[in-house]
MARVOSE-47628 format. One record per residue (C-alpha): residue number from 1; residue in one letter; x, y, z. Coordinates in nm, 2 decimals, always signed. Layout:
<rs>
NUM	a	X	Y	Z
...
</rs>
This chain:
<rs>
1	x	-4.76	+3.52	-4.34
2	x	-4.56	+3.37	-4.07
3	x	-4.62	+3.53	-3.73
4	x	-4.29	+3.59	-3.59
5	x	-4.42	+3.67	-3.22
6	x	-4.55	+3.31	-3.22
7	x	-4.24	+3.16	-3.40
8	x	-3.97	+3.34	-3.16
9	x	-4.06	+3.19	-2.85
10	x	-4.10	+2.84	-2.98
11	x	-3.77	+2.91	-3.10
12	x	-3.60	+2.99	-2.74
13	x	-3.82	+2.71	-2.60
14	x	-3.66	+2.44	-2.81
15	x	-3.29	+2.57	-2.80
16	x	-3.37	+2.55	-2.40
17	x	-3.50	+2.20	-2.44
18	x	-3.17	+2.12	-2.62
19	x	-2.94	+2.33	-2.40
20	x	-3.10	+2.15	-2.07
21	x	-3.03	+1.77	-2.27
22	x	-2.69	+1.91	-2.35
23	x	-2.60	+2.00	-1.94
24	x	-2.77	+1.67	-1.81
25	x	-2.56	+1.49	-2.05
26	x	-2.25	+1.68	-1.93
27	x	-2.33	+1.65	-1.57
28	x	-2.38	+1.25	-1.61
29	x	-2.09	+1.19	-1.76
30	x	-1.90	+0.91	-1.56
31	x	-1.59	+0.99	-1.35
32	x	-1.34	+0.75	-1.50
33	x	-1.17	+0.63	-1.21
34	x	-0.83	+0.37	-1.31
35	x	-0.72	+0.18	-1.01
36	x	-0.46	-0.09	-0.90
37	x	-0.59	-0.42	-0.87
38	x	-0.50	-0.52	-0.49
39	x	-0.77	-0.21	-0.43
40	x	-1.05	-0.39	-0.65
41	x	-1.28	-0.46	-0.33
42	x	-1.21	-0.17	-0.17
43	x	-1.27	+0.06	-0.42
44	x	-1.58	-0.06	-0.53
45	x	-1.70	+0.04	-0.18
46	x	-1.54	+0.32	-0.17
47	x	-1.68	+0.41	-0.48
48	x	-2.03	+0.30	-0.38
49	x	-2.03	+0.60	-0.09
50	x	-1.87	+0.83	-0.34
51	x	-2.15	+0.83	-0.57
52	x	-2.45	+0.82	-0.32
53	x	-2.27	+1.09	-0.11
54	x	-2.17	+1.31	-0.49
55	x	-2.49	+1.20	-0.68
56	x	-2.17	+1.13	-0.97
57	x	-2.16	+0.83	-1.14
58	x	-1.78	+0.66	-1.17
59	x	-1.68	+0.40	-1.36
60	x	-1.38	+0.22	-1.25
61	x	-1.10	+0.03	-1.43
62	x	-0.88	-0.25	-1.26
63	x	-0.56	-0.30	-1.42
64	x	-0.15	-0.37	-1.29
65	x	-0.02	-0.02	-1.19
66	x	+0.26	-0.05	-1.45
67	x	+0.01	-0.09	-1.72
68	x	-0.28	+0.15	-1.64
69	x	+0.04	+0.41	-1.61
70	x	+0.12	+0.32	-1.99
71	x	-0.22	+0.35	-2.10
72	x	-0.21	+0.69	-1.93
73	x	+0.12	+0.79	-2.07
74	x	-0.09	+0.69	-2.45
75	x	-0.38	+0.89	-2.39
76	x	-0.58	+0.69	-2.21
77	x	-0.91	+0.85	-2.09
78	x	-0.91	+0.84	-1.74
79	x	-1.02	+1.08	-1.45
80	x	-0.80	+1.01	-1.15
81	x	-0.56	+0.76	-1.10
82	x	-0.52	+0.54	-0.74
83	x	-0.19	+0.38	-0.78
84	x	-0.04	+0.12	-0.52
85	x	+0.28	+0.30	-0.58
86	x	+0.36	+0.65	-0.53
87	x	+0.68	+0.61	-0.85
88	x	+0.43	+0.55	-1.11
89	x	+0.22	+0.87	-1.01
90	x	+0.58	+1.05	-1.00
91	x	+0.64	+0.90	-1.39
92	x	+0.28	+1.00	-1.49
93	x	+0.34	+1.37	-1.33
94	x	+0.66	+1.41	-1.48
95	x	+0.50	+1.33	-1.82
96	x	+0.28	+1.63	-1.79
97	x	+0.01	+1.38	-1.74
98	x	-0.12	+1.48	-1.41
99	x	-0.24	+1.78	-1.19
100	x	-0.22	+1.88	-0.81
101	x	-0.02	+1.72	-0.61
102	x	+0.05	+1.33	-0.52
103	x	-0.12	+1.23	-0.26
104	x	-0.05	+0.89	-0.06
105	x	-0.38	+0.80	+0.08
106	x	-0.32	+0.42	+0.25
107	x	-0.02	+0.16	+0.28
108	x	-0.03	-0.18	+0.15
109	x	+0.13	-0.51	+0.32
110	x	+0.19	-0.86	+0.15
111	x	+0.10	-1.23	+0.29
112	x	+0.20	-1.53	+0.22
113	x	-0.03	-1.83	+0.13
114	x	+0.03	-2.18	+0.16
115	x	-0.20	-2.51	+0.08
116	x	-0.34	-2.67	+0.38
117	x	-0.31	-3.02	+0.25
118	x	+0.10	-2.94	+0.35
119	x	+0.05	-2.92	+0.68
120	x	-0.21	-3.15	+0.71
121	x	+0.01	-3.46	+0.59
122	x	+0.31	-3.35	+0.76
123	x	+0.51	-3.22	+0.42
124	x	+0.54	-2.92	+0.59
125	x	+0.64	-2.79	+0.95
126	x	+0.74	-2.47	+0.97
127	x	+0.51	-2.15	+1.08
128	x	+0.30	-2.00	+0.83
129	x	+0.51	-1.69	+0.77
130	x	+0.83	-1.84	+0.79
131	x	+0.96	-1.79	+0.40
132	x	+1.25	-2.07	+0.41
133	x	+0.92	-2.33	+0.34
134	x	+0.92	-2.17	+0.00
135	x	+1.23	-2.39	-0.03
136	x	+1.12	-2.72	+0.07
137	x	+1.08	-2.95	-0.22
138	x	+0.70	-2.98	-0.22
139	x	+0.66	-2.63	-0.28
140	x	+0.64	-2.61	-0.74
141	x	+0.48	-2.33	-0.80
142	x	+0.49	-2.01	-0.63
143	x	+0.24	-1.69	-0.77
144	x	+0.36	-1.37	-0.71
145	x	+0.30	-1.01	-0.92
146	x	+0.50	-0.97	-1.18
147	x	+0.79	-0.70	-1.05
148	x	+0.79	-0.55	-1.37
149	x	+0.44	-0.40	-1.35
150	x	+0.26	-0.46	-1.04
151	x	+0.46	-0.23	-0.72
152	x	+0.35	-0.56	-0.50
153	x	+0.52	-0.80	-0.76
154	x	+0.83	-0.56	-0.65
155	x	+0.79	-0.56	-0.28
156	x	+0.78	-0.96	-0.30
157	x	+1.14	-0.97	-0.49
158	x	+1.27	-0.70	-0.25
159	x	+1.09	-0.94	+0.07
160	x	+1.27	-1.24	-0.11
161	x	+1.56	-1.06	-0.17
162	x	+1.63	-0.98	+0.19
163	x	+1.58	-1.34	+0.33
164	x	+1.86	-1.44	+0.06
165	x	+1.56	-1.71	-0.09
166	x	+1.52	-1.50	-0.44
167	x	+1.77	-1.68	-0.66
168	x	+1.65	-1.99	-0.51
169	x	+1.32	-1.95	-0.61
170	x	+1.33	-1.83	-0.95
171	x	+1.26	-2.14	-1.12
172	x	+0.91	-2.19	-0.89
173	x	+0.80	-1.83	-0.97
174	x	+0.45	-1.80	-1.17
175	x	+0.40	-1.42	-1.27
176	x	+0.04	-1.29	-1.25
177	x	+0.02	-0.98	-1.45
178	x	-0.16	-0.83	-1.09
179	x	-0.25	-0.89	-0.72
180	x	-0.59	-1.01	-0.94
181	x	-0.45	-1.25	-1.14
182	x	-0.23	-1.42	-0.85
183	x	-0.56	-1.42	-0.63
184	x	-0.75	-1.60	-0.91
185	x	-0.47	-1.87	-0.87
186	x	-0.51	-1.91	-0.52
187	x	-0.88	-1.92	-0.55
188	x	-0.84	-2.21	-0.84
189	x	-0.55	-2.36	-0.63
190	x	-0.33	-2.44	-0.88
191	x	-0.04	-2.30	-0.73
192	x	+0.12	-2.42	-0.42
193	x	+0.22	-2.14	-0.23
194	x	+0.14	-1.75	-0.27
195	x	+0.25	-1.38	-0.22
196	x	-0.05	-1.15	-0.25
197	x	-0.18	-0.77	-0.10
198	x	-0.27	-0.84	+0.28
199	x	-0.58	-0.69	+0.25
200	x	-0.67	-0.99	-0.03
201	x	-0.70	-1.23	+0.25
202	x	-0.93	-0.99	+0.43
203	x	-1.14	-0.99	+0.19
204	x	-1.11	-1.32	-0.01
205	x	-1.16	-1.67	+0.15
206	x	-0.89	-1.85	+0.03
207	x	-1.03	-2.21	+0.13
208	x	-0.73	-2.43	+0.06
209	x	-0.46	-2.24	+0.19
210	x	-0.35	-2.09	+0.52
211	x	-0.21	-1.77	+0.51
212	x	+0.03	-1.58	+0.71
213	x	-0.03	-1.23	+0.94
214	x	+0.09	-0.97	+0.75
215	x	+0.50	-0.94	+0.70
216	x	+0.67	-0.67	+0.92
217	x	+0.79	-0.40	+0.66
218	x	+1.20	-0.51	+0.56
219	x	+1.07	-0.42	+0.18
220	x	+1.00	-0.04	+0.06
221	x	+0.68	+0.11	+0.14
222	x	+0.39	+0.03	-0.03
223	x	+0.23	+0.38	-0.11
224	x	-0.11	+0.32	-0.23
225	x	-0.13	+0.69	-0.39
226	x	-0.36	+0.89	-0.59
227	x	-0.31	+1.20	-0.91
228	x	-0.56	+1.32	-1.07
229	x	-0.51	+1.34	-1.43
230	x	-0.84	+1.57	-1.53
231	x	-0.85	+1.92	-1.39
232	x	-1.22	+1.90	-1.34
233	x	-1.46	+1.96	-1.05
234	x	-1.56	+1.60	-1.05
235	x	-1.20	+1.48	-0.99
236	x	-1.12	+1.71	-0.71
237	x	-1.42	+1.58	-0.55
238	x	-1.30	+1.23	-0.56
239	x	-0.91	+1.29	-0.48
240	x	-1.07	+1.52	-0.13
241	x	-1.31	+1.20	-0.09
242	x	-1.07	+0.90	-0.09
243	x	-0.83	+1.11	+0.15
244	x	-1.11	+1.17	+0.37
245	x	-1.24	+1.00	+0.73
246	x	-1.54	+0.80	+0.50
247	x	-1.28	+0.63	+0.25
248	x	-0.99	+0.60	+0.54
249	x	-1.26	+0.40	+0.73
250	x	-1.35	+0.17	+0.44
251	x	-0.95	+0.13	+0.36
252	x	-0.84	+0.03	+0.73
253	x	-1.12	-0.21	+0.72
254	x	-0.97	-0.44	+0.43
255	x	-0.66	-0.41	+0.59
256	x	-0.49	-0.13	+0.48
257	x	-0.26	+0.08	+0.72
258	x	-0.31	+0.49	+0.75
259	x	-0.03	+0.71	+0.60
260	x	-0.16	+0.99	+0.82
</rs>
């Protein structure tokens, strides 16, 4: 005959073994972070200090703004979104897609890039930031974001736009899908010229090219801006981090600007 004073607590003791599995799991689960991909670098630090300072893991996605918004807007299983434009966070909210409130946590710039070899051999004269060069006929191929998806791609046309050189240049344009993509052509150097995030040439050596300061603001502001699209402890933690003095150091050191 089974002895059920024995039986019972063996019972309880494996339930608790399974219950304490189950809560670990649930505590490691990652915090799905989807971010823009001028903020690549930047995030991966800022991410680093997150998870010593939380003890939560993340796991962070690059992508175009304009795309990781319709992957949102599909169900796609993300935590918190950090958007270089405040309008896609707006779209996502209005969806029903994301809680709290919109937060603007940096502002982005743009810079243009330009081969060396130009200067060197005399093609070209003008100043670095001066965008009428674009014009000159040794300039073929020009990468910029593509304005369709990526809020930088949108600042260049609007930059462009204003110094009348747009319709001009239209035939030179190559469209990277993101700030990535256009970065990976200048570090390749198989364009000729470039507009990219400021804070890429912080951070990326861009050996063949000589790139401007970064361009007074004639275009609309670029909001680098975060939602969070899980109402979970975990997310909270990250939307207060990123807005905090830690992440605000790490942001105006690749060359972001304060919104405060």
């Amino acid at each position: 005959m089974i002895d059920m004073k024995n039986i019972i607590p063996l019972i309880l003791a494996v339930f608790g073994i399974i219950y304490s599995s189950s809560c670990n799991q649930k505590s490691q689960s990652k915090l799905r972070i989807a971010t823009s991909s001028n903020m690549q670098f930047v995030m991966k630090e800022i991410v680093s200090d997150f998870e010593q300072e939380s003890g939560i893991p993340c796991e962070v996605v690059i992508g175009s703004s304009g795309n990781l918004t319709a992957q949102i807007l599909q169900g796609g299983p993300f935590d918190v979104l950090a958007s270089a434009d405040i309008e896609y966070c707006k779209k996502i909210q209005k969806a029903g897609f994301g809680y709290g409130e919109i937060k603007p946590f940096a502002k982005g710039s743009l810079v243009m890039c330009v081969k060396k070899d130009y200067y060197e051999k005399g093609q070209l004269s003008s100043s670095a930031d001066d965008l009428s060069l674009l014009k000159k006929p040794v300039i073929n191929k020009i990468a910029i974001p593509d304005p369709q998806v990526a809020p930088y791609g949108r600042a260049v046309k609007e930059l462009l736009e204003l110094d009348s050189v747009w319709n001009e240049l239209k035939s030179k344009l190559v469209f990277g899908e993101s700030v990535a993509q256009v970065n990976h052509l200048l570090q390749l150097g198989a364009v000729d010229a470039a507009l990219t995030s400021f804070s890429s040439s912080v951070v990326i050596n861009f050996e063949e090219y000589i790139c401007s300061e970064q361009f007074d603001e004639p275009h609309k502001p670029i909001l680098q801006s975060v939602i969070k699209l899980n109402p979970n402890e975990n997310s909270d933690k990250f939307y207060k981090f990123i807005l905090g003095e830690k992440a605000q150091s790490i942001l105006a050191a690749h060359g972001y600007e304060s919104v405060r």
